[in-house]
C-alpha positions in Angstrom: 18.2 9.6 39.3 18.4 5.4 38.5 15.0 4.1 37.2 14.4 0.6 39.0 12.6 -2.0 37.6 11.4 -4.8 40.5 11.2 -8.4 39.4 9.8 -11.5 41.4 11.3 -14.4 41.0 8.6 -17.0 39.9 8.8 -20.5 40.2 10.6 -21.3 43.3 9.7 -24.3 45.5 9.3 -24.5 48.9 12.4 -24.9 50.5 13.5 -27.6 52.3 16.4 -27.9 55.1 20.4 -28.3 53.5 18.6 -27.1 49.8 20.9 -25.2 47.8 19.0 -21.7 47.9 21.5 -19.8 45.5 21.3 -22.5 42.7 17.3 -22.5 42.9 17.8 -18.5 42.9 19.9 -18.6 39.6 17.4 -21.5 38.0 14.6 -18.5 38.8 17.0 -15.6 37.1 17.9 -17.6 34.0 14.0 -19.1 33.9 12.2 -15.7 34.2 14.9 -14.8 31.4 16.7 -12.3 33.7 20.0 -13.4 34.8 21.9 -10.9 36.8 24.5 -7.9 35.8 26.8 -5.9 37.5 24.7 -3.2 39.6 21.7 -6.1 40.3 20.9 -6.4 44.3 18.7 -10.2 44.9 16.3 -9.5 47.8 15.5 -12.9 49.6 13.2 -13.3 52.1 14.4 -14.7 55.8 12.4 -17.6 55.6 13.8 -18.9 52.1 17.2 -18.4 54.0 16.4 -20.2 57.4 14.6 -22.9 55.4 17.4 -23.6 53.6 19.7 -23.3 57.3 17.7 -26.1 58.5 16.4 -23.1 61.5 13.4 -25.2 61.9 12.1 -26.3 65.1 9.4 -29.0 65.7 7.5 -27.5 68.3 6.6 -31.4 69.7 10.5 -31.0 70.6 10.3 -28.1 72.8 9.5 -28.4 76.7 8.0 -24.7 78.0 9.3 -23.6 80.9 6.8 -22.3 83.9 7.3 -18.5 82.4 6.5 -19.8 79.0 3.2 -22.0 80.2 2.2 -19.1 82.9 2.1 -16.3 80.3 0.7 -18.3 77.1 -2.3 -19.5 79.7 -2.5 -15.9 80.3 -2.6 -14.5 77.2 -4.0 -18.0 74.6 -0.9 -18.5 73.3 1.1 -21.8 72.4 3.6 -22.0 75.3 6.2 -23.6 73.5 6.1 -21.2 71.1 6.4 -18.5 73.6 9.5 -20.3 75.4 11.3 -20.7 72.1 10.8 -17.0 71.8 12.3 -16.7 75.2 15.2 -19.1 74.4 15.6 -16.3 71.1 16.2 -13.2 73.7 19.3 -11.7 74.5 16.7 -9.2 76.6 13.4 -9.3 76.4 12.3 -5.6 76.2 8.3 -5.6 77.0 5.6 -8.2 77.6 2.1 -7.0 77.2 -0.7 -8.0 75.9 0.3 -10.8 74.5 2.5 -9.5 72.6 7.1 -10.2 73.6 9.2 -7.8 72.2 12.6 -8.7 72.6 16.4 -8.1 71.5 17.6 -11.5 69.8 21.2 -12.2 69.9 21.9 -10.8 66.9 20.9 -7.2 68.5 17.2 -7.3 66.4 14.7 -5.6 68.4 11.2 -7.0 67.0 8.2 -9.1 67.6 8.3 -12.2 69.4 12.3 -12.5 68.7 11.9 -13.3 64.8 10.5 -16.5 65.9 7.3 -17.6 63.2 5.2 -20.2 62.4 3.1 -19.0 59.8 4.3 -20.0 56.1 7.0 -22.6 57.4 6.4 -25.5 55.6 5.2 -27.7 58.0 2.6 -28.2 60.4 3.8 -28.0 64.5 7.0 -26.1 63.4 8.5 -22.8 64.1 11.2 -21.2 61.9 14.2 -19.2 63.7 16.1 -16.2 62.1 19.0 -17.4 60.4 22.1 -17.5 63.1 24.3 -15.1 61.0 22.1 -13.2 58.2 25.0 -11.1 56.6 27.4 -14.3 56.2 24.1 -16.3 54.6 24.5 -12.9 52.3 28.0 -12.9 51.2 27.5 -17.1 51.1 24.7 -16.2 48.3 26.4 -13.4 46.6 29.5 -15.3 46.0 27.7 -17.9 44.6 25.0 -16.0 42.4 28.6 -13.6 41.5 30.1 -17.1 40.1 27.2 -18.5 38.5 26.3 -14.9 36.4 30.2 -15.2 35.4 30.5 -11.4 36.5 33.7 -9.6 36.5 35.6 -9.9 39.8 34.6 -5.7 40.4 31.2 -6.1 38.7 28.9 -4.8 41.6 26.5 -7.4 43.1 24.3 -7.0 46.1 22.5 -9.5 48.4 20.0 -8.5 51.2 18.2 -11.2 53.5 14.9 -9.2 54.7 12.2 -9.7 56.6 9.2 -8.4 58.0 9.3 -6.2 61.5 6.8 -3.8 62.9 7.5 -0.2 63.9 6.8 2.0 66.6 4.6 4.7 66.7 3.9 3.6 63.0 0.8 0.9 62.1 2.0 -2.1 59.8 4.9 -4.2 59.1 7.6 -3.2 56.6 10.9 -4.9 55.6 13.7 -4.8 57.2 17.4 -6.4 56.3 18.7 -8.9 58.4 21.6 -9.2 56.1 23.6 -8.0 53.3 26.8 -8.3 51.1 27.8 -6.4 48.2 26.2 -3.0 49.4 26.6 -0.1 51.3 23.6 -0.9 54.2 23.8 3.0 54.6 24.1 6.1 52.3 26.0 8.9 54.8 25.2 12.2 54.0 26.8 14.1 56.9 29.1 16.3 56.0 27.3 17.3 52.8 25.7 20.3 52.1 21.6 20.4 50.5 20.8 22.1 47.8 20.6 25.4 49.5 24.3 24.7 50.6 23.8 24.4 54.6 26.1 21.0 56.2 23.8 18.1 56.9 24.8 16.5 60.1 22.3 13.9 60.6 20.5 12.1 57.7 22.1 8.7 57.3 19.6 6.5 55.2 19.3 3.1 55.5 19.3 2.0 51.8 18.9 -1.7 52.1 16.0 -1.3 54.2 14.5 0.8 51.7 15.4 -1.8 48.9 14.1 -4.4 50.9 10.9 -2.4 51.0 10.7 -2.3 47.3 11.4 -6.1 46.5 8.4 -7.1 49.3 5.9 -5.3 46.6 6.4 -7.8 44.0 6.9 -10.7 46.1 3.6 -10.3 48.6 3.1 -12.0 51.8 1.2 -15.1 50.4 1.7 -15.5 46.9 4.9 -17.7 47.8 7.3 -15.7 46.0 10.7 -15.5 48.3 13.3 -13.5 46.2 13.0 -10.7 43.8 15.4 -8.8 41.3 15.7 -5.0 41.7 17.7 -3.7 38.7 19.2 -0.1 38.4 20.2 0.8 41.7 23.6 0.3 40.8 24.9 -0.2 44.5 28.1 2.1 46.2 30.3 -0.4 47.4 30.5 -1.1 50.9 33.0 0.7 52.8 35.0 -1.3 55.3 36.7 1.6 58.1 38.2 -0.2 60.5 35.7 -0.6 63.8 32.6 -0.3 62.3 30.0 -2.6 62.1 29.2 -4.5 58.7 26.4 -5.5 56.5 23.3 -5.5 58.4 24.8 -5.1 61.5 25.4 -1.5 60.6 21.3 -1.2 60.6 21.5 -1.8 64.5 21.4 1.2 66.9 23.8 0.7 70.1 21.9 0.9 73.4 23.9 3.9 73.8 22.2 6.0 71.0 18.7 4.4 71.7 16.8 6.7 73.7 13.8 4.3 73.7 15.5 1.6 75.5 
């Protein structure tokens, strides 16, 4: 089995809207004396990614609709935060307790549509999900590829992750948004286990798992919005014709979802 080593990525500043993310991501590799090589996978956080997107909102800017106003009265909540979150649903999927889960219009299903307004940058702002997280991968990869001079076939992965609660589970874990340069998913079906019987169900979903890993180095408040994991040498990511890419292969259809 690969040993992985985890490394933040120390130094970065807050990022501002139209900064160029991958250049202050390689300043941070070649600083901490890291660079990349082939097999590396960059983690970055979703909030590096929509800073640098320009996916802020000024909240001053945003006029609640009656829904937004009637529940946030309800419930103490700011309403034009909760109509942004509104304006973020594709389908909202239950409002309770204060608390919207929705489906954004990528096909998330998480918290308050992605929507934030904790570590932002700003005061009276909200930061949105990036509006395509697996081309804001492959837009970093290729740079972070050209910049480490790697052979053309040298494998490099990039996953944008953030932070989503589970059911049935207490606490938040990480979750990617986006990737490039990866399998999202390692398929075992069709293997056999050790004791030679066929799996036919346990499909893991790798880049959430390396997502996982990066958030223990980087922390929730310490300000660190990328880390290095090196040694996972990442398959590279299969293209059959018809099925989804990047992160979008992390989403479950509606079909298979027997909780919706």
């Amino acid at each position: 089995m690969p040993t992985l080593t985890l490394h933040p990525l120390m130094g970065m500043p807050e990022i501002r809207p139209g900064e160029d993310l991958a250049a202050l991501l390689w300043r941070a590799l070649t600083a901490g004396g890291l660079g990349l090589v082939a097999g590396d996978v960059v983690v970055v956080a979703q909030k590096a990614v929509s800073k640098a997107e320009g996916e802020r909102v000024p909240l001053a800017e945003v006029s609640p609709s009656p829904l937004a106003r009637d529940w946030a009265v309800r419930w103490g909540r700011d309403p034009r935060l909760v109509e942004l979150v509104l304006r973020e649903s594709r389908r909202i999927i239950r409002m309770e307790r204060g608390l919207i889960i929705a489906e954004t219009h990528h096909g998330f299903v998480c918290a308050n549509a992605g929507v934030d307004a904790s570590n932002v940058g700003g005061e009276d702002v909200a930061l949105l999900l990036p509006r395509h997280p697996d081309d804001s991968a492959a837009r970093l990869r290729e740079r972070l590829h050209a910049a480490a001079g790697l052979a053309p076939e040298a494998a490099l992965g990039v996953i944008v992750a953030d932070s989503f609660g589970r059911p049935w589970r207490v606490g938040l874990t990480q979750a990617a948004l986006g990737c490039a340069g990866l399998a999202p998913l390692l398929d075992y079906r069709g293997k056999v286990d050790r004791d030679g019987r066929p799996l036919h169900a346990t499909v893991i979903a790798v880049a959430d798992q390396l997502a996982g890993a990066a958030d223990l180095v980087c922390g929730k408040a310490e300000g660190i919005p990328a880390a290095l994991i090196r040694g996972y040498a990442p398959p590279p990511a299969a293209h059959p014709e018809g099925q989804a890419q990047g992160g979008r292969a992390l989403l479950r259809s509606p079909e298979e979802d027997l909780f919706r």
